[in-house]
C-alpha positions in Angstrom: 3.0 5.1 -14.0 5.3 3.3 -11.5 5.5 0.2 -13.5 7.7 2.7 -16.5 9.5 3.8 -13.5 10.2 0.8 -12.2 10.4 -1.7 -15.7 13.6 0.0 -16.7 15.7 -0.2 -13.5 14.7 -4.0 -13.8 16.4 -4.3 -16.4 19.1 -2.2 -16.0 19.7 -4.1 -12.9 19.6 -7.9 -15.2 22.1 -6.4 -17.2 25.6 -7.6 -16.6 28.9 -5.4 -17.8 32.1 -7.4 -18.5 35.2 -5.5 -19.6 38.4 -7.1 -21.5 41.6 -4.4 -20.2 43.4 -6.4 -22.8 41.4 -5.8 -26.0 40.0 -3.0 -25.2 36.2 -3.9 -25.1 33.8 -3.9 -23.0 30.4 -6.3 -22.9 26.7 -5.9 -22.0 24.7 -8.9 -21.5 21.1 -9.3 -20.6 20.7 -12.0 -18.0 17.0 -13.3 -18.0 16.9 -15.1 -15.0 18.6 -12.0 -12.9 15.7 -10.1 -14.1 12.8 -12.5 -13.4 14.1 -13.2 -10.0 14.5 -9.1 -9.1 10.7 -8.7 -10.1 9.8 -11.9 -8.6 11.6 -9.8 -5.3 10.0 -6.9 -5.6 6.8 -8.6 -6.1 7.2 -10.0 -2.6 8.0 -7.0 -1.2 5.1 -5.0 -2.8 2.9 -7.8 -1.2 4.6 -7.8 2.2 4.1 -3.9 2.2 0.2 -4.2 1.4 -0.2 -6.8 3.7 1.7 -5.0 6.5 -0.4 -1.8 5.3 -4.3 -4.0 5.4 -3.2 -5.1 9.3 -2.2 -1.5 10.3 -5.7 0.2 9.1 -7.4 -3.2 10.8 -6.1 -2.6 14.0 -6.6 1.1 13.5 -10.3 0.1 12.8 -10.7 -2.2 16.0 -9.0 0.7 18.4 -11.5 2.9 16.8 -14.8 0.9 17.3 -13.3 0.3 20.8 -13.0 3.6 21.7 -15.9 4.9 20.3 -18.5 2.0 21.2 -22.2 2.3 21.3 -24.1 5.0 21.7 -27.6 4.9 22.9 -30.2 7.7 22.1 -33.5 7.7 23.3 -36.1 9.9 21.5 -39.8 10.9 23.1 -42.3 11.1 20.2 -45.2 11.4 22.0 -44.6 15.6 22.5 -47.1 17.5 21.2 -45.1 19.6 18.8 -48.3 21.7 18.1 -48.3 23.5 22.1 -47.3 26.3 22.7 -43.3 26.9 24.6 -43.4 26.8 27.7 -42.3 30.6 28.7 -41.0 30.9 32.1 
C-alpha cells in the first residue's frame, strides 16, 4: 500500500519540465538516474529509520529487565491441604 503511494511521487520527482517562452512549448522528460538515486535515498532513510526504531525498543527492553529483575518465590508443598482451617 505505501509502495503505490510512494512509486508515483518517485517518479514525478525523476521527471524534469523544460519550457521554450519562444516557441511556445513546453517539455517533460523522464530522467532515469534522478529516479534510481531518489529511491536509492529513501531506501537509506527507510533503513536508518528501522534501525534507529530496533535500538530504541532494545534499550526500552534492557531498562525494563533492569527495573524489573528477578523475582524469587518460594512455595511450601509439604502442607497438608486435607486439615482442617485453622479457626481462631
Amino acid at each position: 500500500m505505501r509502495a503505490a503511494i510512494i512509486l508515483p511521487a518517485l517518479l514525478l520527482g525523476a521527471c524534469q519540465v523544460s519550457t521554450d517562452d519562444a516557441n511556445d512549448s513546453m517539455t517533460v522528460a523522464y530522467n532515469q538516474d534522478l529516479a534510481e538515486n531518489a529511491a536509492a535515498d529513501a531506501a537509506n532513510t527507510a533503513q536508518d529509520i528501522g534501525g534507529d526504531i530496533a535500538n530504541d525498543v532494545e534499550r526500552t527492553g534492557d531498562k525494563v529487565q533492569n527495573e524489573v529483575g528477578d523475582v524469587d518465590v518460594d512455595v511450601d508443598v509439604d502442607v497438608d491441604r486435607n486439615a482442617p482451617a485453622n479457626s481462631n
